[in-house]
Backbone as numpy.savetxt, mean C-alpha at the origin, in Angstrom:
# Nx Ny Nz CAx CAy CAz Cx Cy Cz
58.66 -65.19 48.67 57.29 -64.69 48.91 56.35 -65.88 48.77
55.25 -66.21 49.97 54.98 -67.68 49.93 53.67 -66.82 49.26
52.47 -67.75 49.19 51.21 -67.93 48.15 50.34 -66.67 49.25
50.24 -66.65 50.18 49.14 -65.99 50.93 49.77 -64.37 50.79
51.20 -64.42 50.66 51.24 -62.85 50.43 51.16 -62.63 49.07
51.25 -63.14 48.05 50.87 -63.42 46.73 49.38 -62.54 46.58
48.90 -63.58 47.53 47.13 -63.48 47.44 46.38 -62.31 47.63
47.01 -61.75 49.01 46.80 -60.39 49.72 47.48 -58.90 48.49
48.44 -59.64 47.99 49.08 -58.33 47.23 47.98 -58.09 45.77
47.75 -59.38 45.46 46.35 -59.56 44.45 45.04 -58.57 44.57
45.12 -58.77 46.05 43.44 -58.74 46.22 43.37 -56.68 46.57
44.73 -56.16 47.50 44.87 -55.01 47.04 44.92 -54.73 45.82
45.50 -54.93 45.21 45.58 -54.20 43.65 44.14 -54.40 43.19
43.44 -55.33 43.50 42.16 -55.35 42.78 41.19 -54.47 43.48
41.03 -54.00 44.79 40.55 -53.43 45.53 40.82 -51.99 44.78
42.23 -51.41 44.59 42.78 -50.14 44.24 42.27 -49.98 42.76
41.88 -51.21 41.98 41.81 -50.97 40.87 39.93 -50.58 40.60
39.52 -51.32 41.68 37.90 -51.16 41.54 37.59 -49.82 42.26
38.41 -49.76 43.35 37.91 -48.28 43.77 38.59 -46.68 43.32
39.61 -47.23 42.04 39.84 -46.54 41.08 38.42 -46.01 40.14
37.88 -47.23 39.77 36.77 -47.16 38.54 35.74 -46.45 39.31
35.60 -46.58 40.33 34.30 -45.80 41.11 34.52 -44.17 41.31
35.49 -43.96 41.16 35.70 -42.40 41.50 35.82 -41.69 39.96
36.05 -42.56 39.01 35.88 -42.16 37.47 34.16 -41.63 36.95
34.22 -40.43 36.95 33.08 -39.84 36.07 33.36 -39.33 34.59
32.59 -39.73 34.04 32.63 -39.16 32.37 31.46 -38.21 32.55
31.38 -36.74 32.16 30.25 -36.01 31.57 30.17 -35.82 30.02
28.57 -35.40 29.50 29.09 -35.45 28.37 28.91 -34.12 28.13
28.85 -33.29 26.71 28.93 -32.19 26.31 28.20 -31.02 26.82
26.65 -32.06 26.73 25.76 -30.99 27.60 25.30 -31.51 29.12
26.33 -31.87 29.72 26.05 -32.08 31.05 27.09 -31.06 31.93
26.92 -31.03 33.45 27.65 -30.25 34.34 27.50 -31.45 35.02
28.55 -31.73 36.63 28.71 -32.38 37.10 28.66 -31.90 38.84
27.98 -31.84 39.51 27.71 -30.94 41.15 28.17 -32.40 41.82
29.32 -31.95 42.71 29.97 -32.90 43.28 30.04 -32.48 44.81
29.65 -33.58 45.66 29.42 -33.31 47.00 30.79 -33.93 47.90
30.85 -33.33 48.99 32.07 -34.37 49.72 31.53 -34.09 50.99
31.11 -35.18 51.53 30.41 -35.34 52.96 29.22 -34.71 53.13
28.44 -34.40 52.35 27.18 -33.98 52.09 27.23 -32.19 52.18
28.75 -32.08 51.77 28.85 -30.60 51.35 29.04 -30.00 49.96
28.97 -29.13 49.53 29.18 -28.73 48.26 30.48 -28.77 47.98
31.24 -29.23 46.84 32.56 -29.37 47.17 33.12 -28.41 45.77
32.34 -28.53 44.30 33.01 -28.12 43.34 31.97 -28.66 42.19
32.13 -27.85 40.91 30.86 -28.19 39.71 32.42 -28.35 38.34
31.74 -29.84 37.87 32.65 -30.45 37.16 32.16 -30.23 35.77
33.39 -29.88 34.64 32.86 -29.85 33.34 32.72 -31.12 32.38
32.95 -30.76 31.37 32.41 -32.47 30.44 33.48 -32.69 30.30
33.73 -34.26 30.36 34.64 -34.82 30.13 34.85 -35.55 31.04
36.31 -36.49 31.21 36.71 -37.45 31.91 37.02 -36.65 34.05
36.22 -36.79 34.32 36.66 -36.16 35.93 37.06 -37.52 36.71
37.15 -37.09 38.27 37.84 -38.15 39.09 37.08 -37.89 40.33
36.53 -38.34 41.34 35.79 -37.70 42.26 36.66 -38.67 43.45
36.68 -38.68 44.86 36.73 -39.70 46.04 35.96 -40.37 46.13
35.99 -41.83 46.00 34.24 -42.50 46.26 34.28 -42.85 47.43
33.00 -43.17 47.96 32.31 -42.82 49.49 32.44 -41.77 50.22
33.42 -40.56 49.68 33.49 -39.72 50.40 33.06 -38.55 49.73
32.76 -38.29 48.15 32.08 -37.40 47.47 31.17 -38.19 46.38
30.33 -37.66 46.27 28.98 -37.78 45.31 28.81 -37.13 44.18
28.41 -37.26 42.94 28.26 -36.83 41.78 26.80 -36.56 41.53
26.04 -35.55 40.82 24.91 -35.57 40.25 25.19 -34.64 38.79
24.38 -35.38 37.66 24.60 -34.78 36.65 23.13 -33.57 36.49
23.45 -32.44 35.80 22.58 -31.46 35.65 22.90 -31.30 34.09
21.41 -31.84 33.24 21.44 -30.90 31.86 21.61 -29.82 32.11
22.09 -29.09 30.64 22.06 -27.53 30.81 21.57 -27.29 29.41
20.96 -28.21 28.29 20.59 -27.85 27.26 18.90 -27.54 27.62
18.65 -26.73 26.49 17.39 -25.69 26.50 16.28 -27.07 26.68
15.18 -26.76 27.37 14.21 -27.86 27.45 13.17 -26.90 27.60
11.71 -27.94 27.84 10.43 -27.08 27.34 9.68 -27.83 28.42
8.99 -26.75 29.36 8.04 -26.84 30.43 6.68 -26.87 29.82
5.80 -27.58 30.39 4.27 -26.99 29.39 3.77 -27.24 30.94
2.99 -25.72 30.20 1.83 -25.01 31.90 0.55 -26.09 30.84
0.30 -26.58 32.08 -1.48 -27.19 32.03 -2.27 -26.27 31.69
-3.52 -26.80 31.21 -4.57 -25.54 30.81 -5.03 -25.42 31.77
-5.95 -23.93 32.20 -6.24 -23.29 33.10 -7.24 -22.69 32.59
-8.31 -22.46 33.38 -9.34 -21.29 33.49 -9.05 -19.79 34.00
-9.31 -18.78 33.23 -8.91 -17.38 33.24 -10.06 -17.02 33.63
-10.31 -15.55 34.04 -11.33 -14.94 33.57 -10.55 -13.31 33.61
-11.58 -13.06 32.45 -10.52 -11.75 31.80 -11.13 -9.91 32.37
-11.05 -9.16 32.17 -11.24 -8.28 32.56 -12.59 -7.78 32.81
-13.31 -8.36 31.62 -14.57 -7.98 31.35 -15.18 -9.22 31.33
-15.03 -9.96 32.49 -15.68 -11.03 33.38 -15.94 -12.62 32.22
-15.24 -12.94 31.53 -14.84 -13.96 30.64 -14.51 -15.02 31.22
-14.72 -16.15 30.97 -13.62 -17.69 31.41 -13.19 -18.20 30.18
-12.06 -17.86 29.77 -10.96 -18.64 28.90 -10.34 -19.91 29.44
-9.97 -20.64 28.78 -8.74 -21.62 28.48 -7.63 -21.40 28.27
-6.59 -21.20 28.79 -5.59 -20.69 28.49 -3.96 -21.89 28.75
-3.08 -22.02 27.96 -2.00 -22.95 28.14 -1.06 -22.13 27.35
0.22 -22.61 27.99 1.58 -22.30 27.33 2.45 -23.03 26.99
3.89 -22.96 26.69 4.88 -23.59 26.84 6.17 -22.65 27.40
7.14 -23.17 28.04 7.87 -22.65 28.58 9.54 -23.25 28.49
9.95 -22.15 27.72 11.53 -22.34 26.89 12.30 -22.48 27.93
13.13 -23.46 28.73 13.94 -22.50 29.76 15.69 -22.94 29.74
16.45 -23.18 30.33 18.20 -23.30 29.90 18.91 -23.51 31.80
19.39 -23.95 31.86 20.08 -24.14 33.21 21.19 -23.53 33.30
21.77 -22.18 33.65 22.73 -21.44 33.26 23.57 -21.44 34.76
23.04 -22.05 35.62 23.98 -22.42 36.80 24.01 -23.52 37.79
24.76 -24.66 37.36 24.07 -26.16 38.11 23.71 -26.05 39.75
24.74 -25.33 40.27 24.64 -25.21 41.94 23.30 -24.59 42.73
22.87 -23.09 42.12 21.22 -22.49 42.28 20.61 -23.49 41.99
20.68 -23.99 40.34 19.50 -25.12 40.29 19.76 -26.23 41.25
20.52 -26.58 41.44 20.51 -27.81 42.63 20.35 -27.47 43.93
20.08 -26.46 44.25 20.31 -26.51 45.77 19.23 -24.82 46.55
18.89 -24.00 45.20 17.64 -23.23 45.82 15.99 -23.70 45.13
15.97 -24.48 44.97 14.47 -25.24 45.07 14.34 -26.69 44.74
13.14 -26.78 45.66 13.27 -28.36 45.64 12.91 -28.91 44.36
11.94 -28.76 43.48 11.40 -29.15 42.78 11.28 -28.02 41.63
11.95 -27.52 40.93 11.82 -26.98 39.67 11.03 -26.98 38.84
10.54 -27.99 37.85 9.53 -28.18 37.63 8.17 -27.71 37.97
7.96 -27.91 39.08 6.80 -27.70 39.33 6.65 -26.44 40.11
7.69 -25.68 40.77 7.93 -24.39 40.74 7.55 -23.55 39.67
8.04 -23.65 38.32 8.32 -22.82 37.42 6.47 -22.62 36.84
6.22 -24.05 36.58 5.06 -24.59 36.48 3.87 -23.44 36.74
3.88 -23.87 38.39 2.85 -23.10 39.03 3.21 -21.66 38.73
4.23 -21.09 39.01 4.91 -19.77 38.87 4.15 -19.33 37.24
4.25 -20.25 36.69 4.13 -19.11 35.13 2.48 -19.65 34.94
1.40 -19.94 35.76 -0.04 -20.19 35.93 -0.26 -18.93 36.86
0.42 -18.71 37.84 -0.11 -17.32 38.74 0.11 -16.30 37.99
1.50 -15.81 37.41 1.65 -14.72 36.32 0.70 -14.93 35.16
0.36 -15.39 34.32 -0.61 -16.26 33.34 -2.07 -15.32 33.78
-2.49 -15.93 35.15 -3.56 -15.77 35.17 -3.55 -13.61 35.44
-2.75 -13.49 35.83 -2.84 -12.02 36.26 -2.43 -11.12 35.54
-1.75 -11.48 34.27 -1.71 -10.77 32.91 -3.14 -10.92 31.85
-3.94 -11.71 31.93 -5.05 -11.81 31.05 -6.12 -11.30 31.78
-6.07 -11.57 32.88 -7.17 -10.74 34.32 -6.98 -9.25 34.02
-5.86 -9.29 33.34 -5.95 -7.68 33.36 -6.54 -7.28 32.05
-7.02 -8.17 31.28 -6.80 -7.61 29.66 -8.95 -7.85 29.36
-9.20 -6.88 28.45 -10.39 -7.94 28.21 -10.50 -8.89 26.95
-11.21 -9.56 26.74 -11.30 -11.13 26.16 -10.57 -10.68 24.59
-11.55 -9.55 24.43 -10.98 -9.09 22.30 -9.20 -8.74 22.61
-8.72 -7.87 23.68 -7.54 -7.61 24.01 -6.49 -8.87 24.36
-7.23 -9.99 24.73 -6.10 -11.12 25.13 -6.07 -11.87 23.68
-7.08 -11.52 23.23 -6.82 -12.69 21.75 -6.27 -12.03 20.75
-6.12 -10.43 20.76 -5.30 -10.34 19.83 -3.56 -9.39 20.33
-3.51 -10.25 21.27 -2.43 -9.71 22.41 -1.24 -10.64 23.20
-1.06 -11.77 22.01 -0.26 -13.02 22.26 1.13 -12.68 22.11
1.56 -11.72 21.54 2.75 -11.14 21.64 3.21 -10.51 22.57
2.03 -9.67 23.04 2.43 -8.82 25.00 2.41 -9.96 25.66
1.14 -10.36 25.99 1.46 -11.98 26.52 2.69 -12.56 26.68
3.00 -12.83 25.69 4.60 -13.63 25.57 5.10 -13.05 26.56
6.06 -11.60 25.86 7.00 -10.84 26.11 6.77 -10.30 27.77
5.77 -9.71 28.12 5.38 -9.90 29.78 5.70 -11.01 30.50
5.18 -12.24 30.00 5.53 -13.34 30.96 6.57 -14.01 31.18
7.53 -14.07 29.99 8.50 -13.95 30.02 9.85 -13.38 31.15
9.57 -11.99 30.98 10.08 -11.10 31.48 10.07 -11.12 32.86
9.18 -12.12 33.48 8.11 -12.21 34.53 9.42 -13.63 35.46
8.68 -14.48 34.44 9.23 -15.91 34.63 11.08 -15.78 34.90
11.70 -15.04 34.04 13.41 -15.05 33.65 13.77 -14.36 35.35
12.47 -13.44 35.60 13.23 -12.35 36.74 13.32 -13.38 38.51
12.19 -14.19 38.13 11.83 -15.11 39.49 12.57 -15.98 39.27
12.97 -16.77 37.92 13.67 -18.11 38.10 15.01 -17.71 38.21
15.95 -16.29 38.17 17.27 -16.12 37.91 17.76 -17.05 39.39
17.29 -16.73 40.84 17.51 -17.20 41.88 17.56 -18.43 41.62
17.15 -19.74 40.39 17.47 -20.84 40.32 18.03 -21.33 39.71
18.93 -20.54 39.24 19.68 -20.64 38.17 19.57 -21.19 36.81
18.42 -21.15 36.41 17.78 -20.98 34.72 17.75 -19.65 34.41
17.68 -20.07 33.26 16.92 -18.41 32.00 16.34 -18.97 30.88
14.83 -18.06 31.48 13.74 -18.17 30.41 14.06 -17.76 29.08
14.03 -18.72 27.66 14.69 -17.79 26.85 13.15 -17.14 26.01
12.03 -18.03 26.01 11.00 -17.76 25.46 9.78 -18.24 25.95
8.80 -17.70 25.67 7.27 -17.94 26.27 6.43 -18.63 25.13
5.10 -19.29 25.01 4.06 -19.42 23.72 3.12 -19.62 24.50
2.30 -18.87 24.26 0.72 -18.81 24.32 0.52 -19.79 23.54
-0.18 -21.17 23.88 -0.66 -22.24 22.78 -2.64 -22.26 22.42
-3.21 -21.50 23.31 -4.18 -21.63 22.77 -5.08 -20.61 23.99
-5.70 -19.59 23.75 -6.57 -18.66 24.66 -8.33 -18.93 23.99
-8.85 -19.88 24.50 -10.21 -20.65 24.09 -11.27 -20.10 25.26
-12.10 -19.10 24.11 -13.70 -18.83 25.36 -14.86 -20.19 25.13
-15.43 -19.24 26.15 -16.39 -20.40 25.86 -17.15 -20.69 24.84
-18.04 -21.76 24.32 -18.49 -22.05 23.43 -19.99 -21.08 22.82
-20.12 -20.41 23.65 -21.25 -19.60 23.99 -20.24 -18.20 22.99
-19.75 -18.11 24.07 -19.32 -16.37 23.39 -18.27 -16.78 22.25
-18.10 -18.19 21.66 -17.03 -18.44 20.24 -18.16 -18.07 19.34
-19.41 -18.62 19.37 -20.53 -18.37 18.70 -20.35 -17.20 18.34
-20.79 -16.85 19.51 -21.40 -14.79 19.57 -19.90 -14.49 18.84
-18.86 -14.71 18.83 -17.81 -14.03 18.16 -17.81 -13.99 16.63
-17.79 -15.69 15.94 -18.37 -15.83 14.66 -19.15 -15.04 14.24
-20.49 -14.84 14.92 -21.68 -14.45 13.98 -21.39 -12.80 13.87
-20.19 -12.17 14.75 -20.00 -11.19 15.15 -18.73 -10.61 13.84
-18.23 -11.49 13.86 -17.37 -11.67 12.47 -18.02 -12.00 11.12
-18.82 -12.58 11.18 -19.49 -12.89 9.60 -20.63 -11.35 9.35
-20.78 -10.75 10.52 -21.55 -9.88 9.98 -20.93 -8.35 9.74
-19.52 -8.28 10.78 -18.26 -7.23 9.80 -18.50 -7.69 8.67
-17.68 -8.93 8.12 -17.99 -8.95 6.84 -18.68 -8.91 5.68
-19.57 -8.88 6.42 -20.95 -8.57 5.43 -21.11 -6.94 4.87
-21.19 -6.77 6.17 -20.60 -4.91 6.17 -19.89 -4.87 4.97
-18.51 -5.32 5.34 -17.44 -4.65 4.65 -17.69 -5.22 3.23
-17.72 -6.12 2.72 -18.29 -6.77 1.62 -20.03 -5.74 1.23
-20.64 -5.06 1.76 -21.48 -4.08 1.22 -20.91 -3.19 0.86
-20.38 -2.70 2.08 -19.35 -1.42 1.90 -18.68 -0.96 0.26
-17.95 -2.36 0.13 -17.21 -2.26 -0.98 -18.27 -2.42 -2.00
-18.80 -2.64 -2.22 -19.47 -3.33 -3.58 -20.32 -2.19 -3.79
-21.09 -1.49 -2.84 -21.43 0.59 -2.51 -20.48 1.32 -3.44
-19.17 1.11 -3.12 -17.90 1.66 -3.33 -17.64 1.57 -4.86
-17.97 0.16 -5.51 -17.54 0.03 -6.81 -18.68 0.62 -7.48
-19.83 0.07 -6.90 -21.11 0.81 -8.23 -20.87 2.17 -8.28
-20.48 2.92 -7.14 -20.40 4.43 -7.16 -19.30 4.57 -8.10
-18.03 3.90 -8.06 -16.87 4.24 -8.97 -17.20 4.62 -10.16
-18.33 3.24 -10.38 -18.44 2.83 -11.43 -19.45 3.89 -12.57
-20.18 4.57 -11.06 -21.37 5.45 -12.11 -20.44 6.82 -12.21
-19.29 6.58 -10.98 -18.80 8.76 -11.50 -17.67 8.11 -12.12
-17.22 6.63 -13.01 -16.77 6.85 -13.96 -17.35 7.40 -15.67
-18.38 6.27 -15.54 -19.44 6.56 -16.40 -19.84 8.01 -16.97
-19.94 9.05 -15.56 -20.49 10.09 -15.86 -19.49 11.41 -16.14
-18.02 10.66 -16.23 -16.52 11.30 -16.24 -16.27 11.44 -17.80
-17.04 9.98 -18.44 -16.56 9.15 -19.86 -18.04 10.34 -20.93
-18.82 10.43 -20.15 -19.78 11.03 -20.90 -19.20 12.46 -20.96
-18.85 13.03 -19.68 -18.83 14.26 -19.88 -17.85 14.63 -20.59
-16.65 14.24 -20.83 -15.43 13.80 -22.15 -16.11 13.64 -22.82
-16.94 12.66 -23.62 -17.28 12.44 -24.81 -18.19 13.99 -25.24
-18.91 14.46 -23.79 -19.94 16.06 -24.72 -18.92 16.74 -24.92
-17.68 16.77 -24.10 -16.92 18.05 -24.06 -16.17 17.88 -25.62
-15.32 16.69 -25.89 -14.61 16.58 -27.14 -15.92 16.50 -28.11
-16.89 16.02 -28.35 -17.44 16.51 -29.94 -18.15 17.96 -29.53
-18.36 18.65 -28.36 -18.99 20.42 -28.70 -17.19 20.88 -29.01
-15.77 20.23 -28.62 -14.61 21.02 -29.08 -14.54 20.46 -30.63
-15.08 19.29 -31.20 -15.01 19.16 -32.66 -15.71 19.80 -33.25
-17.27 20.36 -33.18 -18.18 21.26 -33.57 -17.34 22.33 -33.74
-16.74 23.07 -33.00 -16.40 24.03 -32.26 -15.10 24.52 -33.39
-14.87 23.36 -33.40 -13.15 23.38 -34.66 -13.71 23.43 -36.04
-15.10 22.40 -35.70 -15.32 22.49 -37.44 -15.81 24.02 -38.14
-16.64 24.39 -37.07 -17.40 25.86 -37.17 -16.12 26.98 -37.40
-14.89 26.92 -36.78 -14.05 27.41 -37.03 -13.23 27.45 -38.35
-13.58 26.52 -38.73 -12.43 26.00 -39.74 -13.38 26.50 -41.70
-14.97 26.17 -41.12 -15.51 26.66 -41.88 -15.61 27.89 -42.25
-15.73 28.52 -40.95 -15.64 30.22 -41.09 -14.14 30.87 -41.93
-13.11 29.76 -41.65 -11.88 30.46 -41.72 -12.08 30.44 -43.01
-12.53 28.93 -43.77 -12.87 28.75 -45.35 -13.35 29.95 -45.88
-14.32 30.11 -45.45 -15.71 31.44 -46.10 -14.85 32.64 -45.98
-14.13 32.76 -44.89 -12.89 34.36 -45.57 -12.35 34.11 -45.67
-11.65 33.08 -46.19 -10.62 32.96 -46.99 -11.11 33.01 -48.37
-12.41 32.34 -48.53 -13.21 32.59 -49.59 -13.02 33.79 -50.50
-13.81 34.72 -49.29 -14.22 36.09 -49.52 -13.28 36.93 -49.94
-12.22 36.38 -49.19 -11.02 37.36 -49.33 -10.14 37.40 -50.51
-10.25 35.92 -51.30 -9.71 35.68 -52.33 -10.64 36.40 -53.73
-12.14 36.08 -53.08 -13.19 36.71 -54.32 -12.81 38.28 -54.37
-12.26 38.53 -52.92 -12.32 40.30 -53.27 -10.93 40.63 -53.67
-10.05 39.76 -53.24 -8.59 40.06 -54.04 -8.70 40.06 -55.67
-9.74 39.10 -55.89 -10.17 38.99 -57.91 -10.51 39.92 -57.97
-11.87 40.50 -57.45 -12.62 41.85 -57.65 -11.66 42.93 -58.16
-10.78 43.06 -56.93 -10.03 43.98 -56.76 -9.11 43.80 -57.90
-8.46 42.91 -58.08 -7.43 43.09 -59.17 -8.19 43.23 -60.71
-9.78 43.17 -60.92 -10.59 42.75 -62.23 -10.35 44.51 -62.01
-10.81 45.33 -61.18 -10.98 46.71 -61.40 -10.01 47.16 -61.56
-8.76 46.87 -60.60 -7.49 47.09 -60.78 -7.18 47.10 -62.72
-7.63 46.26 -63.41 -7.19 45.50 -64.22 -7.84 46.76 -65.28
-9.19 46.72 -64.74 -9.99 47.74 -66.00 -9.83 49.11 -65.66
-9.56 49.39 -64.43 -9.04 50.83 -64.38 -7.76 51.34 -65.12
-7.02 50.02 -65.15 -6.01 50.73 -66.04 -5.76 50.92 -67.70
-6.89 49.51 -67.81 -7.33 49.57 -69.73 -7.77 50.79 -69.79
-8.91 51.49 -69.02 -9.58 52.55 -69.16 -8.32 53.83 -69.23
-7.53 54.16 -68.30 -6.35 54.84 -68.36 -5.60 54.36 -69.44
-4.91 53.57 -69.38 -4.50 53.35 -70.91 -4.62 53.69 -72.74
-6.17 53.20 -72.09 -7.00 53.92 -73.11 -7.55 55.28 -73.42
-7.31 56.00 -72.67 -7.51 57.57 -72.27 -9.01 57.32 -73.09
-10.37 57.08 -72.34 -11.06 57.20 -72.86 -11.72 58.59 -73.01
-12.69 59.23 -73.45 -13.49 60.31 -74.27 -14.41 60.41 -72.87
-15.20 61.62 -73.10 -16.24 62.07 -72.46 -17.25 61.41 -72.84
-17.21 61.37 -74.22 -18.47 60.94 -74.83 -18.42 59.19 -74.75
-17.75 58.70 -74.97 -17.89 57.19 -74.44 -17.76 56.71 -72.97
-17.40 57.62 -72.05 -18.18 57.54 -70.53 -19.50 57.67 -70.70
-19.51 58.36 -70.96 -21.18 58.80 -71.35 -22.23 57.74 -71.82
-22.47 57.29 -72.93 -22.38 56.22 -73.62 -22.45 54.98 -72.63
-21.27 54.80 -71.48 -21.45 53.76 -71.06 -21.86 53.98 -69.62
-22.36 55.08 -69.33 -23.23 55.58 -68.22 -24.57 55.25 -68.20
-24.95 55.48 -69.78 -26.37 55.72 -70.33 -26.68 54.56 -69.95
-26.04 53.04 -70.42 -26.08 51.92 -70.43 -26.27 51.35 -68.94
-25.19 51.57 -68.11 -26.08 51.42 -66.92 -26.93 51.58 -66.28
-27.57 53.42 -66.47 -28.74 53.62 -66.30 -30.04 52.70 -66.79
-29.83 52.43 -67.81 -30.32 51.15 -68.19 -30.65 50.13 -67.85
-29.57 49.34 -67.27 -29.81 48.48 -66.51 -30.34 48.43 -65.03
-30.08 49.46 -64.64 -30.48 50.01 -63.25 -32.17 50.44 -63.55
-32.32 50.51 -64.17 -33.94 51.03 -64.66 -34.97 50.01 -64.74
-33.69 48.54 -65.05 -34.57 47.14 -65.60 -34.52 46.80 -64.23
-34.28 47.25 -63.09 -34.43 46.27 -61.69 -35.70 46.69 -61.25
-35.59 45.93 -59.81 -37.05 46.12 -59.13 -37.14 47.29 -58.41
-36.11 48.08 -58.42 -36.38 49.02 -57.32 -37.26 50.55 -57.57
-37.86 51.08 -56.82 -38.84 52.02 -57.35 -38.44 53.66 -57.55
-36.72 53.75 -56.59 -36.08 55.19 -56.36 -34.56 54.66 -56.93
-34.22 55.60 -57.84 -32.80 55.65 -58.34 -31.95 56.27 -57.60
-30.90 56.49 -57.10 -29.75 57.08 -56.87 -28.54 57.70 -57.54
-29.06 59.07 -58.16 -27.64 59.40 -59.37 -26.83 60.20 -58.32
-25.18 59.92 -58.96 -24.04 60.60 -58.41 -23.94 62.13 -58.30
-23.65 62.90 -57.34 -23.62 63.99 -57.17 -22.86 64.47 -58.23
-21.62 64.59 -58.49 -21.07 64.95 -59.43 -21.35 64.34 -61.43
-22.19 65.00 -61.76 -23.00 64.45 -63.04 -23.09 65.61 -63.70
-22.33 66.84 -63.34 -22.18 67.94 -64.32 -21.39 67.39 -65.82
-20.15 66.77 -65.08 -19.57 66.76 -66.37 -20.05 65.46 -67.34
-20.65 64.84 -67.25 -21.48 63.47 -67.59 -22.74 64.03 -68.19
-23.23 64.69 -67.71 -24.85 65.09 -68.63 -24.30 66.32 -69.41
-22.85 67.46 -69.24 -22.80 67.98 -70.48 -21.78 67.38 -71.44
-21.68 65.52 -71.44 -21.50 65.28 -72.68 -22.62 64.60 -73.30
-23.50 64.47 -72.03 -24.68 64.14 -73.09 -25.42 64.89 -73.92
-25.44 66.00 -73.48 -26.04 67.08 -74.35 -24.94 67.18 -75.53
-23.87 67.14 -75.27 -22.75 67.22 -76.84 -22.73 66.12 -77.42
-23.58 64.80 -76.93 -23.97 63.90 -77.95 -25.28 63.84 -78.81
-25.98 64.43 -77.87 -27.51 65.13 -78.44 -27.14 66.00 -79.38
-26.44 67.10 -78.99 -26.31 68.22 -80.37 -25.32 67.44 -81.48
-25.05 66.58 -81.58 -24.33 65.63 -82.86 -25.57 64.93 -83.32
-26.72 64.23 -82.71 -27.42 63.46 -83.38 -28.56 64.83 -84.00
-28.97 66.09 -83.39 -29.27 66.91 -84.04 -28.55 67.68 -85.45
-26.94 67.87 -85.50 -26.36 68.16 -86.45 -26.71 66.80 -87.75
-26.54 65.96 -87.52 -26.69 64.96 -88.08 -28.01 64.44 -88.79
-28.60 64.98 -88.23 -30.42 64.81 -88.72 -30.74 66.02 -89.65
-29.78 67.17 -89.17 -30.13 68.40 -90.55 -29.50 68.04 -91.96
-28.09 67.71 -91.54 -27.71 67.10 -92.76 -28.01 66.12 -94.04
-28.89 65.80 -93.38 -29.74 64.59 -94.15 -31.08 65.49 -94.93
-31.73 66.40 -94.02 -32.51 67.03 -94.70 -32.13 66.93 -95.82
């Protein structure tokens, strides 16, 4: 084998070896690989080491990890004739390399404009107090909006953000002063609220305090009364047992006619020394005045004897 076929056998192998390295694609984890052959669609390659034909098929790599669109700010005007500021951001995922490569030209700026026309025709519908406190419908509408138009490009919207819904400087004013004077309200409101608590507690604490000392009056007056018959009752249980006591000395004693008598006289007596101007003698005084007369006819027997 002389030097020139040497040379030629060289220069193939180096040829085979370089147009080896050209048909070598590496993807990486989050890439897809859309491979063309003669400016046709030929096949979508996964990550890793692939092999393609060179000059006769083409490679383009397509992320497929989640990335973030941001809509420009825009002028709204809202239901009840408003001009807002309005911007978003836009979550989106490439869930099929071939749609995204090959049904729109420009993505980006598709999606872009796309979620500024929906944008504007969800807040057009709302009025100004309704869009500002309505960033969650917002979302979830446009969303819903964006995922259904871009499926044909093979993304999916996974999320929406309202980043900022700004009126004008005119009606931010009028909103403030519109807010500081709720609060003023409500800050009267309440402070209305506590003095009132405060006086029908007051007048809760009094009426407890009349009610418990007229129920201590009330106990004491009771308790006194119960004293005074218990008093009474004990003075008349003495009474009672003092007569008890002398009714039966008197029985015991089987006293005389004539010393009833005797001690009749004696009360009369005393009944004579009071103030009163009419006496009251006992109906039955037969047998009582005829021992007084049988004490009279003794102090008469008694006076002859002496003669």
């Amino acid at each position: 084998m002389d030097s020139t076929t040497l040379m030629f056998f060289g220069i193939t192998i180096g040829v085979l070896f370089v147009y080896a390295l050209m048909g070598i694609r590496i993807i990486r984890p989050w890439e897809k690989g859309v491979v063309e052959r003669l400016g046709r669609y030929s096949r979508t390659l996964e990550s890793g080491l692939n092999l393609i034909i060179p000059f006769f098929e083409t490679m383009s790599k397509v992320d497929i990890r989640e990335t973030v669109a941001d809509v420009p700010p825009q002028e709204v005007i809202t239901k009840d004739n408003v001009v807002v500021t309005v911007d978003a951001v836009i979550y989106l995922q490439v869930v099929d390399p071939f749609n995204y490569k090959y049904n729109v030209d420009n993505f980006w700026m598709a999606v872009t404009k796309l979620a500024q026309t929906n944008l504007r025709n969800l807040i057009g519908d709302m009025s100004l107090d309704e869009s500002l406190v309505s960033r969650d419908k917002i979302n979830t509408q446009l969303r819903e909006v964006l995922d259904s138009a871009t499926d044909k490009w093979g993304t999916k919207v996974t999320r929406v953000e309202i980043q900022r819904i700004e009126p004008p400087v005119d009606v931010a004013e009028a909103m403030h002063r519109q807010m500081k004077a709720e609060r003023d309200r409500r800050a009267t409101i309440l402070e209305a609220e506590g003095e009132k608590r405060a006086a029908i507690l007051v007048a809760e604490g009094a009426k407890e305090a009349a009610i418990r000392k007229a129920e201590g009056e009330a106990e004491a007056i009771i308790k006194v009364a119960e004293a005074e018959k218990f008093q009474k009752l004990t003075v008349a249980v003495g009474e009672a047992q003092a007569i008890e006591t002398v009714y039966r000395a008197i029985h015991e004693g089987n006293p005389t006619n004539d010393l009833i008598a005797i001690k009749y006289l004696e009360s009369l007596k005393d009944i004579a020394n009071g103030q009163s101007t009419k006496i009251f003698l006992p109906l039955e005084t037969s047998g009582i005045l005829g021992s007084i007369g049988g004490i009279g006819g003794l102090f008469q027997d008694g006076k002859k004897e002496q003669e």
